[in-house]
C-alpha positions as CSV (number, residue, x, y, z in Angstrom):
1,X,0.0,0.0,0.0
2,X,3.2,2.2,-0.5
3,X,1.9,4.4,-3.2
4,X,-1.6,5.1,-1.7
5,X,0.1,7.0,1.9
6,X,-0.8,10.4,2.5
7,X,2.5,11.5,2.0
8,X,1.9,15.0,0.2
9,X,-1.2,15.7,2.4
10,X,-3.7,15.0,-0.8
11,X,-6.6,13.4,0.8
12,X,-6.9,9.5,-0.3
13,X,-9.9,7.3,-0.5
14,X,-10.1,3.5,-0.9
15,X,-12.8,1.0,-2.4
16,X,-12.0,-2.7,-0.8
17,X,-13.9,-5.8,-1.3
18,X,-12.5,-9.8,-2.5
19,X,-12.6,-9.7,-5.4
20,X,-12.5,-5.7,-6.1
21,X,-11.8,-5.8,-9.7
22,X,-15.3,-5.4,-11.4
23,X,-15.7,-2.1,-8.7
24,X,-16.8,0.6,-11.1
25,X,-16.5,3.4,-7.8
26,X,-13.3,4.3,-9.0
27,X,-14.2,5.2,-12.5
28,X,-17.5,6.8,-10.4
29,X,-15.2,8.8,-7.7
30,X,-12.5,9.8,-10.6
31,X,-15.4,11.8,-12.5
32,X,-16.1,13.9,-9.7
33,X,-12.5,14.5,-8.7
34,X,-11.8,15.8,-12.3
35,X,-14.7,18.0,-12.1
36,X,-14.2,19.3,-9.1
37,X,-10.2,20.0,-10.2
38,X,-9.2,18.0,-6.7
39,X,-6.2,16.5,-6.5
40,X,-6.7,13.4,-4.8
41,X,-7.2,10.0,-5.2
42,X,-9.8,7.1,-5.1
43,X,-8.6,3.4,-6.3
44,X,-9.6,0.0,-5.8
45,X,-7.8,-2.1,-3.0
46,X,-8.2,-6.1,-2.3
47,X,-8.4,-7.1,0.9
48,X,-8.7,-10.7,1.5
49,X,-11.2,-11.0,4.8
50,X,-8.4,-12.8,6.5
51,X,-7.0,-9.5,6.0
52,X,-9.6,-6.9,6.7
53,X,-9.3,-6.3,10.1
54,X,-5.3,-5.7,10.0
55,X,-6.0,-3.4,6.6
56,X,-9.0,-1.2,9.4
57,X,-6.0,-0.7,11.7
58,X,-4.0,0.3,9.2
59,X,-6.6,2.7,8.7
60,X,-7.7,4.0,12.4
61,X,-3.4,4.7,13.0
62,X,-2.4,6.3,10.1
63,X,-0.2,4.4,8.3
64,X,-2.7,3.1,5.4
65,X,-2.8,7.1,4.1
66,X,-6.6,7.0,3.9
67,X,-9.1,9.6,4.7
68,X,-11.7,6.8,4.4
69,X,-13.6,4.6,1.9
70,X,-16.0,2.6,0.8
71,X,-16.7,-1.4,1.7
72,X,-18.5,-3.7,-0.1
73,X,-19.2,-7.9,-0.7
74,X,-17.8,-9.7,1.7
75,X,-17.0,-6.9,4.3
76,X,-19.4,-4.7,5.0
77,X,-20.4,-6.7,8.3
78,X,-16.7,-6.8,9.4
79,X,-16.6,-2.8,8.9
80,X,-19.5,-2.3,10.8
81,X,-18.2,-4.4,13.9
82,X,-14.2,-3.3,13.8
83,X,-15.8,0.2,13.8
84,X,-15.5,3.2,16.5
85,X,-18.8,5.1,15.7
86,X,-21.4,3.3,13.3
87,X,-24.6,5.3,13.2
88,X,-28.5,4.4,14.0
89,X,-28.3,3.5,10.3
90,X,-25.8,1.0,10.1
91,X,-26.2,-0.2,13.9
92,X,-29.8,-1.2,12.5
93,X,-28.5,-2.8,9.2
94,X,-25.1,-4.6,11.3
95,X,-23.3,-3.8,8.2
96,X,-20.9,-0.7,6.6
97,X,-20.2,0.4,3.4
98,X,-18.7,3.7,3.8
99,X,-16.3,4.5,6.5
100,X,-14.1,8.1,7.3
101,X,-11.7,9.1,10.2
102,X,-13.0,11.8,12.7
103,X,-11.2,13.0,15.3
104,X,-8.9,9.9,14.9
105,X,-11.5,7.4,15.4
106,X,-13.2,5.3,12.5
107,X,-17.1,6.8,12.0
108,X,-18.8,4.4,9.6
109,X,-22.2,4.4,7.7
110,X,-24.4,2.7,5.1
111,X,-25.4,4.6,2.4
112,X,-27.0,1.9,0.2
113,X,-30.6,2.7,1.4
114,X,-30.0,7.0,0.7
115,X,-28.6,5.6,-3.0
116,X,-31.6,3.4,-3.8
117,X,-34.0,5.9,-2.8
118,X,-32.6,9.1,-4.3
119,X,-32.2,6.8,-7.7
120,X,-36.6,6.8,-7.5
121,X,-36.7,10.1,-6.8
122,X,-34.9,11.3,-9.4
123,X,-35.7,8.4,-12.3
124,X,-39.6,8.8,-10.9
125,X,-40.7,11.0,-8.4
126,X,-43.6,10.7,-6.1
127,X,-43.3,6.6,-6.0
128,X,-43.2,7.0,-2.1
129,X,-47.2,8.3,-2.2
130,X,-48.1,4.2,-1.8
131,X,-49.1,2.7,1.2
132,X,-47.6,-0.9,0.0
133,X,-44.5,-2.1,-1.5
134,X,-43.5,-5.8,-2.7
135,X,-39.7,-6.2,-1.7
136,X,-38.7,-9.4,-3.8
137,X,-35.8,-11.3,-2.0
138,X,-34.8,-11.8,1.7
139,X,-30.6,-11.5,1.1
140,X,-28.4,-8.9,2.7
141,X,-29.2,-6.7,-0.4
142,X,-32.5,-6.0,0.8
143,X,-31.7,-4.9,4.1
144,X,-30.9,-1.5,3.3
145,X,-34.1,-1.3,0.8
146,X,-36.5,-2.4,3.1
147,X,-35.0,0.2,6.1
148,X,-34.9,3.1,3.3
149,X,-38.3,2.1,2.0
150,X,-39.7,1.8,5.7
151,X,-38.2,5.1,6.6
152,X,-40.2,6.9,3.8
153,X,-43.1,6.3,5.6
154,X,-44.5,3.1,3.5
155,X,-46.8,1.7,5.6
156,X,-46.8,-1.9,4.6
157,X,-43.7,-3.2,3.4
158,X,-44.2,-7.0,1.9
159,X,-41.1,-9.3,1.7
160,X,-41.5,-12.6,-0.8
161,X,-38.7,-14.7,-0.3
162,X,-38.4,-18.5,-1.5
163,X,-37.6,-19.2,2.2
164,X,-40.3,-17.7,3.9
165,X,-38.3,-17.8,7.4
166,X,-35.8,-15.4,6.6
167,X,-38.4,-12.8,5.2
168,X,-39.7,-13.5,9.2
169,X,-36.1,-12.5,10.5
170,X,-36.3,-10.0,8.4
171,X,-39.6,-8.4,9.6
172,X,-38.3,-9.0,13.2
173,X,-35.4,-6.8,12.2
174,X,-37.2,-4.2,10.6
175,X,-40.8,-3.4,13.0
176,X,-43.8,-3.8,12.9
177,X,-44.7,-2.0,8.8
178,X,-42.4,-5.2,7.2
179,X,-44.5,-8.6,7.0
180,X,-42.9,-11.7,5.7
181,X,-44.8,-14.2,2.7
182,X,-43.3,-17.2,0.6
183,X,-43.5,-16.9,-2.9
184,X,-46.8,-18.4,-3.2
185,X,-48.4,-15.6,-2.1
186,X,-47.2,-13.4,-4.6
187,X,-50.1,-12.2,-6.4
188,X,-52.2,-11.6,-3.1
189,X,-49.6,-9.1,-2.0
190,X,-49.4,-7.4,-5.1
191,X,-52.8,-5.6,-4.8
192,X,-52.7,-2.4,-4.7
193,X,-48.3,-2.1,-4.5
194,X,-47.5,1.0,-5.6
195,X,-44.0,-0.2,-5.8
196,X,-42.3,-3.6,-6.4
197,X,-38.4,-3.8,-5.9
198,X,-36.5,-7.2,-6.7
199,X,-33.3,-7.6,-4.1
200,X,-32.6,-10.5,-5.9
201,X,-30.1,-11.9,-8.5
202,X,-32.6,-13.1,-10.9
203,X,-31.8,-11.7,-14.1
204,X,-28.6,-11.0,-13.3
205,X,-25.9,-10.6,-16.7
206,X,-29.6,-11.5,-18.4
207,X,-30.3,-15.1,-16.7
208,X,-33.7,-16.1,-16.9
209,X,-36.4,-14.8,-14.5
210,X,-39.9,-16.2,-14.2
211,X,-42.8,-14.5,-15.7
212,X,-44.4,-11.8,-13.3
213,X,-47.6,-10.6,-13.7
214,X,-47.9,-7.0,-12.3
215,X,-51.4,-6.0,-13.0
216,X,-52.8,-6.4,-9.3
217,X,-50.5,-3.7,-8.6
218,X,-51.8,0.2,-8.8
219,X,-52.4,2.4,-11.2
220,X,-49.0,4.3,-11.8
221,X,-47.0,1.7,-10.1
222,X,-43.3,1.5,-10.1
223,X,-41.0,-1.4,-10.5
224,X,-37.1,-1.5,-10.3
225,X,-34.4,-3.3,-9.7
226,X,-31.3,-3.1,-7.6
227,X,-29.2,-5.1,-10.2
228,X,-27.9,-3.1,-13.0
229,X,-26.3,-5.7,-15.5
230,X,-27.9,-5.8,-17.9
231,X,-29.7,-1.8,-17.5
232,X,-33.4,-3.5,-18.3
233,X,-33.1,-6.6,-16.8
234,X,-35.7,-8.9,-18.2
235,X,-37.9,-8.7,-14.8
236,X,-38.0,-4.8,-15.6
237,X,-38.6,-5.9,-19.6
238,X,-41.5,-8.0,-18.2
239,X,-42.7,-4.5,-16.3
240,X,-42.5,-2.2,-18.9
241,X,-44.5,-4.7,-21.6
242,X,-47.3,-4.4,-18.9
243,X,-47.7,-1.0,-19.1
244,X,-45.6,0.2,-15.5
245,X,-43.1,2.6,-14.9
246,X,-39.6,1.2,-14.8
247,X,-36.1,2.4,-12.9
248,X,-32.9,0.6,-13.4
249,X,-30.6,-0.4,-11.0
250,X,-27.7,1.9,-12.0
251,X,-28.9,5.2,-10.3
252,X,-28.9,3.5,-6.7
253,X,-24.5,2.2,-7.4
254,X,-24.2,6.1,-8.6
255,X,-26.2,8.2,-5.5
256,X,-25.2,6.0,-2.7
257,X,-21.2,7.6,-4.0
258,X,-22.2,11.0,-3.0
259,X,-22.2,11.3,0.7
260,X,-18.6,9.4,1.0
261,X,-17.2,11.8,-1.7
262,X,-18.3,14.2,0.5
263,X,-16.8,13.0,3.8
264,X,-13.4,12.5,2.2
265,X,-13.2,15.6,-0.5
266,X,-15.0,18.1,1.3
267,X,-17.8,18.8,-1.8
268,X,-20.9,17.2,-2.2
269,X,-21.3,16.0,-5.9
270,X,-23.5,15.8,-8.3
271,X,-24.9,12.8,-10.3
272,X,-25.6,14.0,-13.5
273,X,-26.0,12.0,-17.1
274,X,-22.9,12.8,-18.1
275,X,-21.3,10.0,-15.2
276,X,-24.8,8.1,-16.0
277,X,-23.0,7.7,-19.9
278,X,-19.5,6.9,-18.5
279,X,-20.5,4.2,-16.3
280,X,-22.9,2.6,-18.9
281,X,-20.1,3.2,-21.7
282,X,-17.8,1.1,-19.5
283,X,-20.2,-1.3,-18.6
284,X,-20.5,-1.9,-22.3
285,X,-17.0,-2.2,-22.9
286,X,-16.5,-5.1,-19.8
287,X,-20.0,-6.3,-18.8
């Protein structure tokens, strides 16, 4: 990690995950450094999870040359533990993705849930007038959704998952607004959603999904998903042949960016389509 200490004084940033390669915050965090005219840097680390907690007390002492970063798959529980101040948000969520130094100790956050819902209201505002929302999945990816969503003021908040008992743990987490079904009860649930967000994998580099049908849902209904590759995912192709609004994944990778940039840099960015167009350029170029 030689070439990344704060030797000059430039403020440094990190992305770490295992692997880190496919990370596209670098080529996210670059943009706004050259339009800001900063001169410091954001790059891509790997840190195996044997070595994560010696790579956070590299951090908290000095010597890594970091300002702070962001954490993703498989860390983002270890951050959240090995860290000084996590907030309600991420003490909620027992997971990090975006951590800074303050006062020499190691604040952390998650801004996953701010990202996906500043990526609906900007791609389609007024999706949060609903009552009800479908959340499709039970993982660790929907944890942050179903908080954001539930701290919108959604009043009923409907997790389908495959395994039906770990949409339960899930509504234990999450209060009393988050109720837990098995796929089988899919349609019922439906009626009346004025938003339905899959958490899953399905349709993932374009796998198959299974056919949906959306039309017990609301007039004016909105469906997304949180995976981005490909940008219309063919549960999102399935929406929009019905006749629903549709927002892409993408949006919620660029917005939940902003509030680390501004930890770290000291300006609070902008996400515009200009870095909408790099990221998709370069997900064209290495899918």
């Amino acid at each position: 990690m030689d070439d990344s200490r704060e030797t000059s004084g430039l403020p440094h940033a990190f992305v770490t995950g295992y692997p880190i390669k496919h990370s596209r915050s670098p080529l996210i965090h670059g943009y706004w450094l050259r339009k800001f005219g900063l001169a410091g840097t954001y790059r891509a680390h790997e840190v195996s999870p044997a070595d994560f907690p010696a790579f956070i007390a590299s951090l908290k002492d000095g010597s890594a040359g970091f300002r702070g970063g962001n954490v993703t798959i498989p860390h983002k529980e270890a951050a959240f533990r090995l860290a000084d101040r996590p907030d309600e948000l991420s003490e909620e969520l027992g997971a990090a993705n975006t951590l800074w130094l303050e006062d020499g100790r190691l604040s952390v956050t998650n801004t996953d849930g701010r990202g996906f819902v500043a990526n609906l209201d900007e791609r389609s505002p007024g999706w949060d007038r609903s009552s009800s929302a479908v959340i499709f999945g039970a993982g660790g990816a929907s944890r942050a959704v179903i908080q954001a969503v539930r701290d919108r003021g959604v009043n009923d908040i409907h997790v389908v998952n495959r395994t039906v008992e770990r949409a339960r743990e899930l509504a234990d987490r999450f209060g009393p607004h988050v109720h837990a079904h098995p796929v089988g009860a899919l349609n019922e649930v439906m009626a009346g959603a004025g938003l339905f967000v899959n958490t899953t994998s399905l349709g993932m580099d374009g796998g198959e999904v299974p056919s949906i049908d959306f039309s017990p849902m609301m007039s004016g209904a909105v469906v997304t998903d949180i995976v981005y590759v490909p940008l219309k995912t063919p549960l999102l192709s399935q929406a929009e042949e019905q006749g629903f609004a549709i927002v892409d994944g993408l949006g919620m990778l660029l917005h939940q960016a902003v509030p680390g940039f501004e930890k770290w840099f000291g300006r609070r960015p902008v996400v515009d389509e200009a870095l909408r167009s790099l990221v998709i350029a370069d997900m064209d170029r290495h899918p």
